[in-house]
N, C-alpha and C positions, 0 to 999 in steps of 0.2 A: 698660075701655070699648073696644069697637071703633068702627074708622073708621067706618063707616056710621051709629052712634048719636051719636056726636060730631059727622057729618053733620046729623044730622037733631036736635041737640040746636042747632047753630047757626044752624041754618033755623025755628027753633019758632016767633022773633020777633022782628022785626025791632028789629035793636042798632045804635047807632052805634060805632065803631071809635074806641078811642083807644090812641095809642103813647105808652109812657110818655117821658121825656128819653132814658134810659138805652136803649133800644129804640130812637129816632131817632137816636143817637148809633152804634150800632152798625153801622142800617142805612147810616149814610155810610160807614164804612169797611168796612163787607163789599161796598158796588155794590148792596145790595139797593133796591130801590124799596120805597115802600108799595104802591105798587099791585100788585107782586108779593105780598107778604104778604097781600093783600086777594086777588087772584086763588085765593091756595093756601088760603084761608080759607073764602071763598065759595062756590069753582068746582070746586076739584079734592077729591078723595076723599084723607087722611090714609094713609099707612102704615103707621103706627103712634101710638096714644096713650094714654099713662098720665097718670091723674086724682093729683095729689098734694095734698098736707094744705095746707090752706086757715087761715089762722087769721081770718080772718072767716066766721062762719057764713052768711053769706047771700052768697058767691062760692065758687064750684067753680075750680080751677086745674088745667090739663091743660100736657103737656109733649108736642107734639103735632108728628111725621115728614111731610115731604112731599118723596117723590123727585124729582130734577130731571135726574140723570143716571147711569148705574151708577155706584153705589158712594158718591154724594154727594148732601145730602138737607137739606134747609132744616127749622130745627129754631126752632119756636117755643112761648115759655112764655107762656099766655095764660088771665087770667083771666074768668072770664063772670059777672054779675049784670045787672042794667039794661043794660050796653053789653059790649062785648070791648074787655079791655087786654091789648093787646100789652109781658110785661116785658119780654120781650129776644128778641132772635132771632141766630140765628148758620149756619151752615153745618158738616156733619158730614161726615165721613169713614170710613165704618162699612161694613159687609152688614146687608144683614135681617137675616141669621143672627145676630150678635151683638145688634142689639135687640130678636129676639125672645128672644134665651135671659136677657138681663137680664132682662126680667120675667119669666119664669119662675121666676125665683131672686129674685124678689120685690125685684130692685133699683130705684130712684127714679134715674134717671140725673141726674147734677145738673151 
């Protein structure tokens, strides 16, 4: 899926946001706010996003790039039905280069 459809898959209809524990928990030791995760969700255009296997069929799960500064990129797994849950989120240390050539090679970054 590209950023702009996962844009416009997020905008379809209006979802309430939920963080799971394990997601709130991380956000306090990463500095992240929610309202950052909500800015990078709502407002900014993805980087990068790969859709991964879902075992409920009626939720889609994206593993979804948002740059913040070279070379470092706020990395959220988040599933979509009825609302967006936020599983976890974390902070990467990467290049594009390397998360475009993982999908390429049909890897699931996990």
């Amino acid at each position: 899926m590209t950023p702009s459809e996962f844009k416009e898959l997020i905008e379809s209809k209006p979802r309430d946001i939920y963080f799971t524990k394990h997601a709130e928990n991380r956000a306090l030791q990463r500095f992240l706010s929610k309202m950052s995760v909500e800015t990078d969700l709502f407002q900014n255009i993805a980087v990068k996003v790969l859709e991964q296997p879902s075992e409920n069929s009626e939720e889609r799960v994206f593993d979804v790039y948002f740059i913040q500064t070279t070379g470092v990129f706020h990395r959220y797994v988040v599933s979509l039905n009825s609302l967006i849950r936020v599983i976890t989120l974390m902070r990467v240390k990467s290049t594009l280069q390397k998360l475009v050539s993982r999908q390429a090679e049909g890897e699931l970054i996990k």
